[in-house]
C-alpha positions as CSV (number, residue, x, y, z in Angstrom):
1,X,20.5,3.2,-8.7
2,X,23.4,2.8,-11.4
3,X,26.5,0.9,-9.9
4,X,24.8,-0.4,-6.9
5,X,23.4,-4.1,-6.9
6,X,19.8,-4.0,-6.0
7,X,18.8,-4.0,-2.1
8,X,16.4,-5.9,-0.1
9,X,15.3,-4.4,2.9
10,X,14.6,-7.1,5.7
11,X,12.3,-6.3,8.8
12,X,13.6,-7.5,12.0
13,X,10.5,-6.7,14.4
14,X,9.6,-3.7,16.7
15,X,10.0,-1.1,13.5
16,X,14.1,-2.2,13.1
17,X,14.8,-3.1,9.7
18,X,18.1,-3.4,7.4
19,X,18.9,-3.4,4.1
20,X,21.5,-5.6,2.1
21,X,22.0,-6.2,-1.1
22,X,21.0,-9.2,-3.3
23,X,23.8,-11.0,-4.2
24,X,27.2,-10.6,-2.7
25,X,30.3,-10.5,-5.1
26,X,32.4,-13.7,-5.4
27,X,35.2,-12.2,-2.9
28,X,32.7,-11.7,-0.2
29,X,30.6,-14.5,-0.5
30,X,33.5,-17.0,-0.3
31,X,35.6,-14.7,2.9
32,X,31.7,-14.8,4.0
33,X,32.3,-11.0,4.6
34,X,29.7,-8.2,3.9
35,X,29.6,-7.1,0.5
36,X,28.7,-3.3,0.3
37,X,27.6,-3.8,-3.7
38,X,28.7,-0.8,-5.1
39,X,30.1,-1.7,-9.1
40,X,32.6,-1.9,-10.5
41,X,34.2,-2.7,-7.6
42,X,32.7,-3.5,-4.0
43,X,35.0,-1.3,-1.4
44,X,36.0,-4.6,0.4
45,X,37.8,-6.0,-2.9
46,X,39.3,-2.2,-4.0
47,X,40.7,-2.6,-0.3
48,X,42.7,-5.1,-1.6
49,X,43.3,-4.8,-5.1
50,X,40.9,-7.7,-5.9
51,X,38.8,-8.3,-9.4
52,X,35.3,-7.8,-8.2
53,X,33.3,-10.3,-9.8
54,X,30.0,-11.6,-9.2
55,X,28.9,-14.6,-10.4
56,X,25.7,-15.6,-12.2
57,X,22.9,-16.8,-9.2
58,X,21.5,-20.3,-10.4
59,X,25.3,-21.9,-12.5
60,X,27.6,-19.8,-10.1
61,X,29.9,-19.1,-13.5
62,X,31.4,-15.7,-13.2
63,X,30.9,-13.6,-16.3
64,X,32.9,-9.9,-16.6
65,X,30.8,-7.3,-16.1
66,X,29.7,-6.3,-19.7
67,X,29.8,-9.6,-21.2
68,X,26.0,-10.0,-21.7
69,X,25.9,-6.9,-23.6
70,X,28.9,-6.7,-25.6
71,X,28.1,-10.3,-27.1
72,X,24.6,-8.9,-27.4
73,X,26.0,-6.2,-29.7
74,X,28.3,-8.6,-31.7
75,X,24.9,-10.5,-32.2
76,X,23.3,-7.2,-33.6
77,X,26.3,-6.1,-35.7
78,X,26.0,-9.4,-37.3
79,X,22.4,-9.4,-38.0
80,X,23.1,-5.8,-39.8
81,X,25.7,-8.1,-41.9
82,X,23.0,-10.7,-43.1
């Protein structure tokens, strides 16, 4: 689903389950405060007017949303140069 982070869904014994999500944004992982996962901005930082940002899982550097793909494209407009 676009603009959600993907969800695990975690069995808890006699047919109770929940879900959460993968990966909490920065904001909520360091208030150690549920992260709802929903992009651009997770309702717990648009609350407060926060940047939601999540960082990358294994480095922990935090990246703008978009940065992959837009040096992705720079990398293909190039290519078309050469």
């Amino acid at each position: 689903m676009p603009g959600v982070l993907p969800k695990l869904i975690v069995v808890k014994g006699c047919g109770q389950s929940q879900t959460r999500i993968a990966q909490a944004c920065d904001r909520c992982r360091s208030k150690k405060i549920r992260c709802d996962g929903h992009r651009p901005t997770c309702s717990q930082c648009s609350s407060v007017g926060f940047e939601c940002r999540t960082s990358d899982k294994l480095s922990r550097r935090a990246f703008p949303r978009g940065y992959t793909e837009s040096l992705e494209e720079r990398v293909r407009a190039l290519e078309r140069e050469v």
